[in-house]
N, C-alpha and C positions, 0 to 999 in steps of 0.2 A: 467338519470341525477338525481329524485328525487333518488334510490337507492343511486348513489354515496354521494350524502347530505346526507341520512341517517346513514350511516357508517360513515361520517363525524364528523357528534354531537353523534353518540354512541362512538367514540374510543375516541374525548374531553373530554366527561363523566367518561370515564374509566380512559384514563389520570390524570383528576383531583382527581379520586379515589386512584389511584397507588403513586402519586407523595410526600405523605408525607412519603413514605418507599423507596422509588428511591434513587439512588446514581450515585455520579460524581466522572470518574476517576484523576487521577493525573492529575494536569497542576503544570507548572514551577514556583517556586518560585521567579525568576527574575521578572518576570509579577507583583505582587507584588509590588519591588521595582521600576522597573522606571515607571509602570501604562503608558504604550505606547499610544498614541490617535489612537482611531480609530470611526467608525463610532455609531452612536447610531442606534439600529435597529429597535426600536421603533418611529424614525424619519421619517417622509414620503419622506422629500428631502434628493437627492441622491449627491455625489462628488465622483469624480475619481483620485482616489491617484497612481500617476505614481512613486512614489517614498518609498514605505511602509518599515517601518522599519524591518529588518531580521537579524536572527542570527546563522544561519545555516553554513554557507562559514568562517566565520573567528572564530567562537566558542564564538561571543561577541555581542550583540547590536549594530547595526550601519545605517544608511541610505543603502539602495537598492543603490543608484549611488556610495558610498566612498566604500563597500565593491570592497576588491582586486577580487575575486572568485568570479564570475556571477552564482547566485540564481536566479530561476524561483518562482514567489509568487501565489499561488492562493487562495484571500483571501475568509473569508466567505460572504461577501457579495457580489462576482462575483459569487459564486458557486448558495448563494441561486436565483440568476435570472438566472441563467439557469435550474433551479427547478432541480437542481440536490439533492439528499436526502442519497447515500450512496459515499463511500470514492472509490471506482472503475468508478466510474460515472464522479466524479469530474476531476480523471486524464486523462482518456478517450477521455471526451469530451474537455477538457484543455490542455491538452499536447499530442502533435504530436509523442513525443520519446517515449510514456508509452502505450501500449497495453495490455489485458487483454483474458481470455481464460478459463471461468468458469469451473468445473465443479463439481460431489457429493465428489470430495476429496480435496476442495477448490479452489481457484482462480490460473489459472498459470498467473504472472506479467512479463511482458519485458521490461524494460528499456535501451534506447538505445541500442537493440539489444542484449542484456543480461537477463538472466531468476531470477527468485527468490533468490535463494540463494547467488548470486550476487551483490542483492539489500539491502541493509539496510534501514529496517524500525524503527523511533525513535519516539516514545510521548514526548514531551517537551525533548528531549535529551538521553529520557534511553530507549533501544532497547525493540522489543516487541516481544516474544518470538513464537514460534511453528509456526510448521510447518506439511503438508499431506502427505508425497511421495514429498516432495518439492512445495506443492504447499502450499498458504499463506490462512490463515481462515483470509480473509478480514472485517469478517461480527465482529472481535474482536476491529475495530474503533468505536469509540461512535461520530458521525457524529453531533449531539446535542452540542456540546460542542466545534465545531471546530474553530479558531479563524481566522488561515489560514494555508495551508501546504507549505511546504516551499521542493527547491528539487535540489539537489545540485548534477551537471553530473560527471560521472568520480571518478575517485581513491578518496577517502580520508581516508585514515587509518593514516595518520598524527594524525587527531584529531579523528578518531572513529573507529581506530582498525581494526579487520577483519570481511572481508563481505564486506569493502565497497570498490567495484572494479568496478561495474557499474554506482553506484551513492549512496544518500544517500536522502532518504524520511521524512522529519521531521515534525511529526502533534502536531503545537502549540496550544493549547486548553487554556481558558479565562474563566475566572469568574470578575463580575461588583467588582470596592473597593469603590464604595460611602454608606452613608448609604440606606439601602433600605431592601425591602422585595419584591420578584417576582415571579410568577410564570409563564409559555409559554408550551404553546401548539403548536406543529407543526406536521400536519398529511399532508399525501401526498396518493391518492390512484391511482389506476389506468390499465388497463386492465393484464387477466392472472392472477388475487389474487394480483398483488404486492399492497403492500402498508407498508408505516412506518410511525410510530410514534415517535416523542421524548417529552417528559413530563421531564420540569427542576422547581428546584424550590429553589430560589437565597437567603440566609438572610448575609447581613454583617451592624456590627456596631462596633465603639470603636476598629477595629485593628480586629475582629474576624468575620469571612468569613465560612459558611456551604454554600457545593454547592452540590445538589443532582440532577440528573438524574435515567429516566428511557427510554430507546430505545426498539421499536419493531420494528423489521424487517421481513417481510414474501411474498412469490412470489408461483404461482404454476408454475407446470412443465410443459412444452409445446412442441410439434413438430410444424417440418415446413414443414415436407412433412409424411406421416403413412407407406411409401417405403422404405423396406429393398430390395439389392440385395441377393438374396438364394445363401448361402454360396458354396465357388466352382463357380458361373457364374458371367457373366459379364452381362447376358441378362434378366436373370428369374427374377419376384421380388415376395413379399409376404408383409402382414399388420407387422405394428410392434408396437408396444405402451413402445418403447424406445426414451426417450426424449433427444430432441437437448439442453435443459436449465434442470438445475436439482432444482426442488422446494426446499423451504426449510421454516423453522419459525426460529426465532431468538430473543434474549431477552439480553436488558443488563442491570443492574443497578451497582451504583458505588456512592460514597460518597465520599469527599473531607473536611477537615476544614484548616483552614489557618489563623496564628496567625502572628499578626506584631505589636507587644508592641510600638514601636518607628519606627525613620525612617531607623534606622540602621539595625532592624535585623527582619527577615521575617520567620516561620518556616510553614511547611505544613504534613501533615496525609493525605491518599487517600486508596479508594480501588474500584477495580471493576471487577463485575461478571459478565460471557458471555455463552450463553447458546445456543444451534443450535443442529439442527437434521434435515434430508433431509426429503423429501416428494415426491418422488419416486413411482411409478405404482408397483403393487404386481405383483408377479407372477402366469402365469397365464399356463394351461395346451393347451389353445386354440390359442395361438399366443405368439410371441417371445417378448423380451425385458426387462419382469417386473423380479423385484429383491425379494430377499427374508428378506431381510434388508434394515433398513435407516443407513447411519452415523451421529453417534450423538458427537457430541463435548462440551468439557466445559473448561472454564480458569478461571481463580483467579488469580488478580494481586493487589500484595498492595507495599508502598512503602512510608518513610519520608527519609526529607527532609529541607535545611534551607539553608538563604545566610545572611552574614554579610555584610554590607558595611560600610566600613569603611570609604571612602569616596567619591563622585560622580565617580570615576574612580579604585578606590580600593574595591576588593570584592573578599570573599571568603565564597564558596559555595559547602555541600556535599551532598550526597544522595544513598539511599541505595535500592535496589528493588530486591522482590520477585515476579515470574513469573512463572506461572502454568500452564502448558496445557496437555489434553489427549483428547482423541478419540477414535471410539471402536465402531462395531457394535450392533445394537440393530433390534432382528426378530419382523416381523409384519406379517411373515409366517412360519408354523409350518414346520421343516424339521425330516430326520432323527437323527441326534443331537441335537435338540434346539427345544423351544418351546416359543410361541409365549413372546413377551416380555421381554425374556432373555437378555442379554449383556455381549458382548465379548470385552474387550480390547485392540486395536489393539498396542498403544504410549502412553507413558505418560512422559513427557516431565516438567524439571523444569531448570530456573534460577534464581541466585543469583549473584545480581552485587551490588556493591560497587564504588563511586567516587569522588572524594576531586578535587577542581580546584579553583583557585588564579588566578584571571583579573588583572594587576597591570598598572597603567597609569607610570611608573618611569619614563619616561621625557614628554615636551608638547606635542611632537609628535610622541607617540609611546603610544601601549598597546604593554603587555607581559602576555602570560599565560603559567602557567605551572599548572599539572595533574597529575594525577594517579590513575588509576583502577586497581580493580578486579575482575575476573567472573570465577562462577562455574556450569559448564552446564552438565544436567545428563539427560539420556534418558535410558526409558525402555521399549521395544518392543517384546512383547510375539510375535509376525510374523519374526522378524528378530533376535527372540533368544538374543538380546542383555540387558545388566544390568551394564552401562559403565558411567563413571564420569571422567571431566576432567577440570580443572583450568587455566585460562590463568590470569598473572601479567603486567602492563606497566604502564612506565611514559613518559612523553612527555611534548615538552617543544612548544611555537611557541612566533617571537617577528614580530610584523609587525609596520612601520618605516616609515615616511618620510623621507626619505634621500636628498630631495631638494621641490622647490616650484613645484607641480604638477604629483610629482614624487615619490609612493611609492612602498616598496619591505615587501616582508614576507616570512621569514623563518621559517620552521614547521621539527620538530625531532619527529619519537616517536618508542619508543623500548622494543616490546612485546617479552616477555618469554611466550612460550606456553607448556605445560607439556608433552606434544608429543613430540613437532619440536623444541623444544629452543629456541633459540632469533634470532629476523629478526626486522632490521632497515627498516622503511618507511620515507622516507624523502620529502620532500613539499616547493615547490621556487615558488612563482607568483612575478611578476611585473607591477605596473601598471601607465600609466601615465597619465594623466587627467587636460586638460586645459579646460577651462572654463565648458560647458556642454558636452563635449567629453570625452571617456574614450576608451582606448587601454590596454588590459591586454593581458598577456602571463602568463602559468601556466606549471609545473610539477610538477604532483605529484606521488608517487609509492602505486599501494594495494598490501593487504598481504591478501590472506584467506586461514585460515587451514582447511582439511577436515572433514566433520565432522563426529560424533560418527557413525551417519548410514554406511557412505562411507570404516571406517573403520572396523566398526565392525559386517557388518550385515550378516545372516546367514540366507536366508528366504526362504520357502517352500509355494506353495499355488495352488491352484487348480482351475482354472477358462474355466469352459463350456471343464472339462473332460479331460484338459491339463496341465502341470505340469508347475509350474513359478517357477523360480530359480535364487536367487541373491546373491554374495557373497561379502563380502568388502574386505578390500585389506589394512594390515597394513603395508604395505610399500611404501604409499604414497606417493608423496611428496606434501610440501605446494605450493598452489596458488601464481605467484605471477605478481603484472601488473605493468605497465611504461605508464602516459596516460599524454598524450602535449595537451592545446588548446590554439587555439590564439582568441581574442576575440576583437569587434570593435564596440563602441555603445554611441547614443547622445539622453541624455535625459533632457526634461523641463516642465513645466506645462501642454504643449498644445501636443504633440508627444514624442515616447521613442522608437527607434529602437536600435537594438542588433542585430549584424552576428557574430555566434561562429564557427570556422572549428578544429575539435578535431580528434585527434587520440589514440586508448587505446590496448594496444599489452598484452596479455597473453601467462605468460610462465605456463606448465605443467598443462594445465585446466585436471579437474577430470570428466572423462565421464564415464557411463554405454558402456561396449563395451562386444558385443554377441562373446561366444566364441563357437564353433562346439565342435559337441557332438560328439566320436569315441565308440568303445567298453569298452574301459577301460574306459573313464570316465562315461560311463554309473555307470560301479561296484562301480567305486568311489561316484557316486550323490546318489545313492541306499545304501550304506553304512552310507554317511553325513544324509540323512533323509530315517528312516528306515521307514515313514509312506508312500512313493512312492511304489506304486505297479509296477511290473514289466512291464505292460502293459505301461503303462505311461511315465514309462522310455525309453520304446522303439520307442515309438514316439516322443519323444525330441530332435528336431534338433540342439539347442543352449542355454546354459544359460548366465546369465548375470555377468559380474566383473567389477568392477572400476579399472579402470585404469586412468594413468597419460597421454594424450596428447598432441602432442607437445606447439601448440601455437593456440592463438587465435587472430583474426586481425580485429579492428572494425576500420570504418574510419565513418566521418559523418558531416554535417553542419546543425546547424539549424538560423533560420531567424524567430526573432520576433518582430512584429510592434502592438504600441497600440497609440493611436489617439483620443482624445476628441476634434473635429473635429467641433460641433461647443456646444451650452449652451445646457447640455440636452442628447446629441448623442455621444456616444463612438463607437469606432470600432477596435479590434482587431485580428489580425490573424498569425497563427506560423505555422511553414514549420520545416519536420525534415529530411532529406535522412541521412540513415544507410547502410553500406557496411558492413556486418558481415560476414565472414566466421572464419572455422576451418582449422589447417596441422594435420592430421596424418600420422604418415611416410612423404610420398612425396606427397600425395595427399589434395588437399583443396576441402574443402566441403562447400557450404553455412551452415548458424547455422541455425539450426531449429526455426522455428517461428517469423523469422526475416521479417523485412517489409521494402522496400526500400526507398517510398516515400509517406510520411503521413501529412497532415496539419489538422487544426484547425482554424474554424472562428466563431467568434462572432460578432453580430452589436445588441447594446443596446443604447433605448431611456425611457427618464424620463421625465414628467412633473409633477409638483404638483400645482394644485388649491385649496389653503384654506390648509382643511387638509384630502385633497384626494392627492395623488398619484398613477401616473400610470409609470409602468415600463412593456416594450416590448422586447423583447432577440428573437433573432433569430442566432443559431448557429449551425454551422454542422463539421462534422469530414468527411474527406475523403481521401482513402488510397488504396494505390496500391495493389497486390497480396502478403499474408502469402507463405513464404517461410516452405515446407516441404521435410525432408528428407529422404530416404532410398527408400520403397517403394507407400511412400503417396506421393499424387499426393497434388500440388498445390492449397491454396485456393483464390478465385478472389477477387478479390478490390471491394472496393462501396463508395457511399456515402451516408452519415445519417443526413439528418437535421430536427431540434427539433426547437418547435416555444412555447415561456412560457411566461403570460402572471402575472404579479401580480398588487393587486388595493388595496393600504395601506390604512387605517383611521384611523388618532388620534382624537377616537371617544369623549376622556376624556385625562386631565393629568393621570391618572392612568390606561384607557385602550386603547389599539391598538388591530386594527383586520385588518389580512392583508388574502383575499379569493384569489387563484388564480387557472389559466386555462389555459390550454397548448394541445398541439399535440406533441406528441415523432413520430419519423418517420413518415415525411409528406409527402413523395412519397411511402411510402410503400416497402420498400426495405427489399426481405426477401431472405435467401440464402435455396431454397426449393429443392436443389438435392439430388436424392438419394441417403439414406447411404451405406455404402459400408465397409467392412475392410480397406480400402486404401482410405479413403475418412475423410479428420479434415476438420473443419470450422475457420473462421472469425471474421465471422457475427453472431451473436448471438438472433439477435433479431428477435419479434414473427413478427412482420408489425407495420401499425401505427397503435395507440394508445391516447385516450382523458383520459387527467393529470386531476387531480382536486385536489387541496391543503387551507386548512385551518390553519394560525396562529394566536393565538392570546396572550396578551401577558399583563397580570395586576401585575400593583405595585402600 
């Protein structure tokens, strides 16, 4: 314990050292103009807002109960009691439809039964770029800053284009507009190396707003069991010092300014830099597992922006963003090619978006928006041979209406040119009717995702433990495209909010990696495309890999969400999600990989405050059926995880707060310790249980 205290006041210390050169990335300039109430966090008494303002679902500011589209909210101050501290944690432990699957080439995400590239991820509204092999560099969220995420099921390319086919993840991020000066401290440590820090440091006065951040994020690497099976048996095993969690360090800073002369017009400047590299076991000539490289990643994202309003209900607002990511090995062991500290670059990845968009209240019961983007994504990948740029153009229109007392409808257009595939119409119908604190919605919406540059253009060769990998793209693609229905049934008030949504989301021509058989002749041909394959290699190649177009995808699903301030003090929450995912190809259906049938989420939190103490109790767990795996990996088992966090506020001063807190992560110990095997994914990811220790503090 005294160790964990000590790391405690050395990383404050350092924090407070770092934070006059930290930086905060973009947040929205709407935020801004309507300054939404939310909780004060340097406040010891707690309120449970069943009703929090979202803008996710309709593209505009509105009440959680008037939005037509049911949004799931999870704001920062549910997250911080459950001493949650990164952006995978948060949905994890908060949403039932959202699964996660670490590993050294970033996070694979599932959402409602759908994988990354499926999922659209947004910072105040503008997409966040890069990506590993498809999997997401999660550790590119600045968790410091987060106001609340906001997560919208199902198609919506009406309002957000392509990608968003299984859902849409929107992390709204806040800065204070009163006058002030601030600075906060929030560390979190706790077993295995993990620990993070975030150092912010707040000044606005007179209309002008500096908001800086600095985030550190770091975990070591750990097994759950040191057994490998000896490649070839099922029975023999041997030591391995290959880790089931892949360690890693992490660094962000970013800086924000935000100017609001009057009431009318708000403008903002941002940027932020992200920096990660894994921490991986070396290799080693005495036992299997260790690597001869970490993966090191960096991004750069900056962007301005501004909204006019012209009047409570009239606004027009543009913005423009630059988005940078690459990735690329870096040795920490000497080989034949390389020497220690080198770097190889595997992607380098950029976007440039552009977007203009008009709110317009034109009669008393109606907002109307209309849009228009631009984006130019370019990727270069010295492993897949590629050096490729491509442009997509759209505008879009959506008007949503009361058409009588209790009874409103919203219609959404939007019609993307893509420089590839041309033009494809998504269209978007909700209706919703809502008598006093009841509400009935029914939705259709269509996604559109074009494939992208890797899928179509990649050309890749690579050699892993003496075996040739081989993947090709396929420019004859065709575009993604979905048809997703939900019916929706939900009453909410002060004191209870329940929601039952039953959805369905059909994919036409999903894009899969599909193994094609290797004969003689394509050997000469694979031996030709890459003249560095030796013949030996060749001849060992059963199959390589092509993207192709498959027929259809079928998700079907319900989720059930109940949250309850049950009595002064005690809330209780909990969500249910069953997912019915499979694939057709040909004639055959296959469950979808990674998919999980039956998953819930609970929380039960209490608060009391004496004077100016505060004490808040969470106790929450996640539990969930068997990982669905395909071809020849064997299934992984279900569990349950529950986390106990504990935090004790003081407004020790009007100017400072210190809020020490203590927790248990996995309180039964619940570790998935079978042996690895080639045919053997996991779940579960975690080491067992674990003692939390967390310090904020927080002067103005």
């Amino acid at each position: 314990m005294m160790k964990l205290l000590r790391v405690l006041l050395y990383r404050f210390c350092l924090g407070g050292a770092v934070v006059m050169t930290a930086s905060l990335p973009f947040s929205s300039t709407q935020a801004q103009i309507h300054k939404m109430q939310r909780s004060d966090t340097t406040a010891v008494s707690r309120s449970y807002n069943l009703n929090p303002v979202v803008v996710t679902g309709s593209g505009h500011h509105q009440r959680l109960k008037s939005t037509a589209t049911p949004v799931h909210v999870l704001s920062s101050q549910e997250i911080r009691e459950q001493g949650i501290t990164t952006f995978d944690g948060a949905l994890t432990r908060m949403m039932p439809q959202a699964s996660m699957a670490p590993s050294s080439m970033g996070t694979f995400l599932r959402l409602n039964g759908l994988g990354n590239k499926y999922i659209l991820i947004l910072i105040n509204g503008q997409k966040l770029n890069g990506d590993i092999s498809n999997n997401v560099d999660l550790n590119r969220i600045n968790m410091a800053r987060v106001k609340r995420i906001e997560v919208l099921d199902g198609a919506a390319s009406s309002l957000y284009g392509s990608d968003a086919i299984a859902g849409v993840i929107n992390i709204i991020t806040d800065q204070p507009t009163q006058s002030m000066i601030s600075v906060m401290s929030d560390t979190r440590v706790s077993g295995y190396g993990q620990l993070t820090e975030n150092v912010t440091l707040d000044i606005y006065k007179n209309g002008f707003g500096s908001y800086t951040s600095f985030s550190h994020d770091r975990a070591d690497s750990y097994q759950t069991t040191e057994l490998e099976y000896v490649k070839g048996s099922d029975t023999e095993t041997q030591k391995t010092i290959a880790p089931l969690f892949t360690g890693y360090r992490s660094n962000q800073i970013g800086q924000k300014f935000t100017y609001a002369p009057n009431q009318h017009l708000a403008l903002n400047a941002g940027l932020d830099y992200s920096y990660k590299i894994t921490d991986r076991p070396d290799t080693r000539k005495d036992i299997t597992g260790g690597t001869d490289y970490e993966m090191r990643y960096k991004g750069f994202r900056w962007n301005v922006g501004g909204i006019y309003k012209f009047t409570n209900r009239n606004s027009l607002q543009a913005d423009f963003t630059v988005d940078r990511f690459r990735y690329g090995k870096e040795y920490d062991v000497a080989t034949k090619d390389y020497a220690v500290g080198d770097y190889v670059q595997s992607k380098k990845q950029r976007m440039m978006e552009g977007n203009v968009k008009a709110i317009l209240g034109l009669t008393k019961h109606s907002t109307t928006i209309f849009g228009a983007d631009w984006r130019q994504d370019y990727l270069k990948a010295s492993s897949g041979d590629i050096d490729q740029q491509v442009y997509s153009l759209a505008a879009y229109a959506q008007h949503e209406m009361r058409l009588m007392k209790d009874f409103t409808a919203t219609l959404g257009l939007r019609l993307t040119h893509h420089e590839t595939f041309n033009n494809h119409l998504t269209p978007k119908v909700t209706l919703m009717y809502a008598p006093q604190n009841f509400r009935f919605r029914a939705t259709y919406s269509a996604g559109f995702r074009a494939p992208g540059l890797d899928e179509l253009y990649y050309h890749y060769f690579s050699v892993n433990r003496g075996k040739a990998q081989i993947s090709f793209g396929n420019q004859d693609l065709h575009p993604e495209k979905s048809h997703y229905f939900s019916l929706n049934a939900e009453y909410r008030d002060e004191v209870i909010a329940v929601s039952v949504t039953g959805y369905l989301n059909r994919i036409n021509d999903m894009v899969v990696k599909q193994n094609v058989p290797v004969d003689d002749a394509s050997r000469q041909m694979l031996m030709v495309e890459f003249p560095e394959m030796t013949q030996d290699q060749a001849n060992k190649m059963v199959s390589y890999a092509l993207y192709q177009n498959s027929d259809q995808g079928d998700i079907k699903g319900l989720q059930v969400n109940v949250s309850a301030n049950l009595f002064r003090g005690f809330n209780l929450s909990a969500n249910y999600a069953y997912t019915y995912a499979r694939t057709k190809s040909g004639e055959e259906w296959t469950v979808l990989e990674r998919s999980i049938r039956n998953t819930a989420t609970i929380a039960a939190n209490y608060h009391h405050v004496w004077g100016r103490y505060g004490l808040n109790v969470n106790l929450n767990g996640r539990l969930q059926s068997k990982t669905y795996y395909t071809g020849t990996y064997e299934d992984a088992p279900g569990f349950g995880i529950w986390n106990l966090h504990t935090t004790h506020s003081f407004d020790v001063a009007r100017w400072a707060f210190i809020e020490p807190s203590l927790g248990i992560d996995n309180l039964f110990n619940k570790v998935d310790d079978r042996i690895d095997s080639s045919t053997r994914k996991y779940a579960l990811y975690s080491p067992g249980r674990m003692l939390v220790v967390g310090l904020k503090l927080k002067f103005k």
